[in-house]
N, C-alpha and C positions, 0 to 999 in steps of 0.2 A: 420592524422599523416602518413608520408614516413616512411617505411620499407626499410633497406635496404638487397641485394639481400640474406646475409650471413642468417640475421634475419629472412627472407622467407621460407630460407632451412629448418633454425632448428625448423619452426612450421610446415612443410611438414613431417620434421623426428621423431619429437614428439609423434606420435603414435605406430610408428615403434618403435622405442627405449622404450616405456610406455611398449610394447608386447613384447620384447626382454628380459625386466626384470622380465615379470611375468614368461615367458619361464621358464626362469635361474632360477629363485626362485623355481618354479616347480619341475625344474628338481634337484635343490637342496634335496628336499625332497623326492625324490624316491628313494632312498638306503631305509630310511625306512619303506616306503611303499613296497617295495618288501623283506622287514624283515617280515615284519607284513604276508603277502603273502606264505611267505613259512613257517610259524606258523600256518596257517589257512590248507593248506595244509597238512601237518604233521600229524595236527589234527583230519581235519575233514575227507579226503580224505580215501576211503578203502585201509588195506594194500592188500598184496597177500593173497591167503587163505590158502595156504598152511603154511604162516606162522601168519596169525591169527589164525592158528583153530589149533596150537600148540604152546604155547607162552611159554614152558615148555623149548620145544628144540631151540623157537628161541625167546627167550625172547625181550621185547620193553619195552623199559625205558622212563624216560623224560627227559636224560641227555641234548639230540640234543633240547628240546625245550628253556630248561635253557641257553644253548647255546645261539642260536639264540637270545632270549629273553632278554640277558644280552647284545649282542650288538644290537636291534634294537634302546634298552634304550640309551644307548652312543648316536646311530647316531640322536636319538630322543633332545638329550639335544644340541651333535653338530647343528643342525638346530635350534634351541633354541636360541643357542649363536651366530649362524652366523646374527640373526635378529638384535641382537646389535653391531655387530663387523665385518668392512669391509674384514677384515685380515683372520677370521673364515669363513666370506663366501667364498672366492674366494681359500680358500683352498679346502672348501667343491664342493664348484663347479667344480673345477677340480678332483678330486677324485670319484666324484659321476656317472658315468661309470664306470670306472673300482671295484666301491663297487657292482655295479648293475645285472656286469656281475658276477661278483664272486658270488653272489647270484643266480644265473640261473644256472651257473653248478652246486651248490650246491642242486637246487630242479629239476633239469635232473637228477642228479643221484639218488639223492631219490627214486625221480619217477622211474627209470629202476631198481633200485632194492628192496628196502623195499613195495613198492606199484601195480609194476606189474612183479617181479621175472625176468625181464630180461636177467639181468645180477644176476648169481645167486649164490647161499652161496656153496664153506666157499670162494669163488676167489675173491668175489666181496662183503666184507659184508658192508652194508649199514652205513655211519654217525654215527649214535646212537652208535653201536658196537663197533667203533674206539674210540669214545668218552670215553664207559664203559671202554675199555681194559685199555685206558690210568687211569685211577681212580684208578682200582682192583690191576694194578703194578706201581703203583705207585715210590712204594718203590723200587724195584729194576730197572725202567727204572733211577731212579735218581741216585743210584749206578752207572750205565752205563752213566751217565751222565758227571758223577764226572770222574770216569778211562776214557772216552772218551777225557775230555777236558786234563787230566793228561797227558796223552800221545800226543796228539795235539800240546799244546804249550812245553811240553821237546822237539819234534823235531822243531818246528817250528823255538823256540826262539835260537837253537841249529844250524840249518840251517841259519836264520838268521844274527846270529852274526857271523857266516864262512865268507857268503855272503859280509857282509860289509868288513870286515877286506879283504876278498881278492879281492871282485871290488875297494877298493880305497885304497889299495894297488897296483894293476895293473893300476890303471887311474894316479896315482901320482907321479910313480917309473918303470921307464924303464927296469931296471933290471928284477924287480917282474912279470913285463910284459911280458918278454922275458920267464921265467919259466911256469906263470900262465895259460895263455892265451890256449896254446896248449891243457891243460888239459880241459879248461873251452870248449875249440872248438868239445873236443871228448866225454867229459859226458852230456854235457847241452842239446844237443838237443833230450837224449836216454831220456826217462821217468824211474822213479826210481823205478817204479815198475816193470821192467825189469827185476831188477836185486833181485827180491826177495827170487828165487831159493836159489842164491846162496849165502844172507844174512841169512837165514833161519839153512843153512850148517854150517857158519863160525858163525854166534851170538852165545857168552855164553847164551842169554836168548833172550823168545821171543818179550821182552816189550825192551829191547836194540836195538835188529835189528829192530823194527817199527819204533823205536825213530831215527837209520840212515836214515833208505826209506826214512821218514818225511823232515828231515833234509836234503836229497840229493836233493829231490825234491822243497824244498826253497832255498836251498843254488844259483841252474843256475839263475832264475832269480832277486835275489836280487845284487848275483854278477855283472848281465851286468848291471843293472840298475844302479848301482854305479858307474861302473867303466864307462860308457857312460856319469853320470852326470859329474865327475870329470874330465874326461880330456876333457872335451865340456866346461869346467868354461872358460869365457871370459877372456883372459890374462891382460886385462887393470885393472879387479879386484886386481890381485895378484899384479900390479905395483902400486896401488892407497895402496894398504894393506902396501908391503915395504916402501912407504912414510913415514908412522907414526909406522916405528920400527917392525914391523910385521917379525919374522922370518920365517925359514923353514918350521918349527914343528905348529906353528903359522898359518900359511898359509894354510896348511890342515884341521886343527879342526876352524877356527876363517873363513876361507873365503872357500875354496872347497867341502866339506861338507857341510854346511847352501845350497850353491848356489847349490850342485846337490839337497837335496834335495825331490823339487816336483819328480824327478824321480824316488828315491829312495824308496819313499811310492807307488809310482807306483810298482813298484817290490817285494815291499813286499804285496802289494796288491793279485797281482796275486799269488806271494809263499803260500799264506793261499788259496786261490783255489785247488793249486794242494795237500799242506798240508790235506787237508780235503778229499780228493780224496785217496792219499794215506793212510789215516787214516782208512778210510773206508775198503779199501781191504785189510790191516794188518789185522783187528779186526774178516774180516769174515773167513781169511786163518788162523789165528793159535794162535792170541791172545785170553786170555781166559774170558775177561769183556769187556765190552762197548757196544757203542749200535750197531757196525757189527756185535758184536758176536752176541747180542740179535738177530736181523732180524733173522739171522741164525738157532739160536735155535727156532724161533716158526716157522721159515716156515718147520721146520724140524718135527714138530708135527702137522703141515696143521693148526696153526690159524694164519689166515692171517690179521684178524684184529688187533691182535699186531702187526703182522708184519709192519702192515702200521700205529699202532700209532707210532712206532719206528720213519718209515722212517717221519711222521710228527713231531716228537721231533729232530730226526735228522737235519731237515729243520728250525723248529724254532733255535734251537741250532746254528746253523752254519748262521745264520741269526740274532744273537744278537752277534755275534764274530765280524763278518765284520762289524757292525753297530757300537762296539765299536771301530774296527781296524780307520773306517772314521772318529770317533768323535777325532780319537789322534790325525790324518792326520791334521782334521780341527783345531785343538787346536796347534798343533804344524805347522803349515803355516800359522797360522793367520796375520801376516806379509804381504802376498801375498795378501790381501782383504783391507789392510791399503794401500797400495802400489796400 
């Protein structure tokens, strides 16, 4: 029987590709196997002595094992399912370095603190610590949760809606342009925390003047991001629109809005970065909940370990906000993926 030359290749590459997939698969499974690895470690490995031979003053839980242990199970059942499901794999596949590595700073720092004092208590206190802290205050990082996100989105959604009303206002209207613009050219590039001296002086209250900072510092970029989308609308739009009766008023909300837009979420995108930024420095300068105040208050009594559950809830926190801000993005541009 004639082979032809293609037919040739792919019994050449057939072993190559047979060892390519056990690689992959392989290396699919190593997130959990360096779960497992730094459970054994945890474990079995000596801590320091100084904080074994007093477990009074530096107590050792098994929160960090529960930890661990509850996501190796996940990555365990992910590889599981990735055996039946190409979509699971190739998700797993890609993520499994970057789980791997996260694992390795995870049992670097162990290792330099709970295990050879390297890096040593209270600056540096090990996993387990952060983990307790976050359980014991539970209650009150969640208080600071709630005033965090209360103050966040009153200036956010407060800066935002300025934002729109005066980028497509100035993108639409020459006039507004001519007034607007100057102002947008002299505050936008200052950061709003600039000016907080002298918010501080003139606020009847301190949860007022946070909620302007917040709001100054969303309002520059949602403004140009509007008013760049709106007067960038292709004019053949707005003549296709007056075709079929489309007026003025029309023509703004029905075609130059929709069509800015992707840029729009872009700007508000980044307003919730800088929102969070200023959020952050209101809370530790003079508002009296959330969770800058919090960092504040424990670094102020040297436990540093809430201090960094804090800044870990802070991080989760402001990481399920943009996650939601993108799911709106994506739900509100779904059009762009049809298109």
């Amino acid at each position: 029987m004639n082979l032809t030359v293609r037919e040739l290749r792919k019994l050449e590459d057939a072993p190559k590709s047979n060892l390519r997939r056990t690689l992959d698969r392989g290396l699919s499974a190593l997130p959990f196997v360096f779960a497992a690895l730094l459970l054994v470690i945890y474990k079995l490995a000596p801590n320091f002595p100084k904080y074994a031979a007093n477990e009074l003053a530096y107590p050792i839980s098994n929160v960090y094992m529960v930890f661990i242990g509850v996501i190796g199970i996940a990555l365990l059942a992910y590889f599981v399912a990735s055996l039946f499901s190409v979509r699971a794999y190739e998700k797993l596949l890609f993520k499994a370095p970057l789980y791997c590595v996260v694992f390795l700073i995870l049992g670097a720092y162990d290792i330099a603190t709970l295990k050879t004092g390297v890096l040593p208590l209270p600056y540096f206190p090990w996993v387990d610590r952060v983990l307790l802290a976050i359980i014991e205050d539970r209650k009150i990082l969640l208080d600071c949760i709630a005033h965090s996100l209360v103050l966040l989105f009153a200036g956010y959604i407060t800066g935002m809606l300025t934002g729109l009303a005066t980028g497509i206002g100035a993108g639409w209207s020459p006039k507004v342009r001519y007034w607007v613009m100057p102002l947008m050219k002299l505050l936008g590039p200052i950061p709003s925390t600039t000016w907080i001296s002298i918010i501080l002086i003139v606020a009847s209250s301190l949860f007022g003047g946070s909620v302007f900072m917040i709001a100054l510092g969303v309002w520059y970029p949602v403004a140009m991001s509007a008013f760049n989308g709106v007067s960038n609308v292709d004019k053949s739009n707005f003549e296709a629109a007056r075709t079929f009766g489309v007026k003025n008023t029309g023509l703004v909300f029905k075609v130059a809005i929709p069509a800015a837009m992707p840029g729009i979420f872009n700007g508000m995108t980044q307003g919730m970065s800088i929102a969070c930024t200023a959020l952050m420095v209101a809370e530790m300068l003079g508002v009296e909940s959330g969770l800058g105040w919090y960092i504040n208050w424990q670094r102020g009594w040297a436990e540093f370990a809430k201090m960094y559950a804090a800044v870990i809830i802070i991080c989760l926190t402001f990481t399920a906000v943009n996650l939601v801000l993108t799911l709106v993005k994506k739900r509100a541009l779904r059009w762009q993926e049809v298109k």
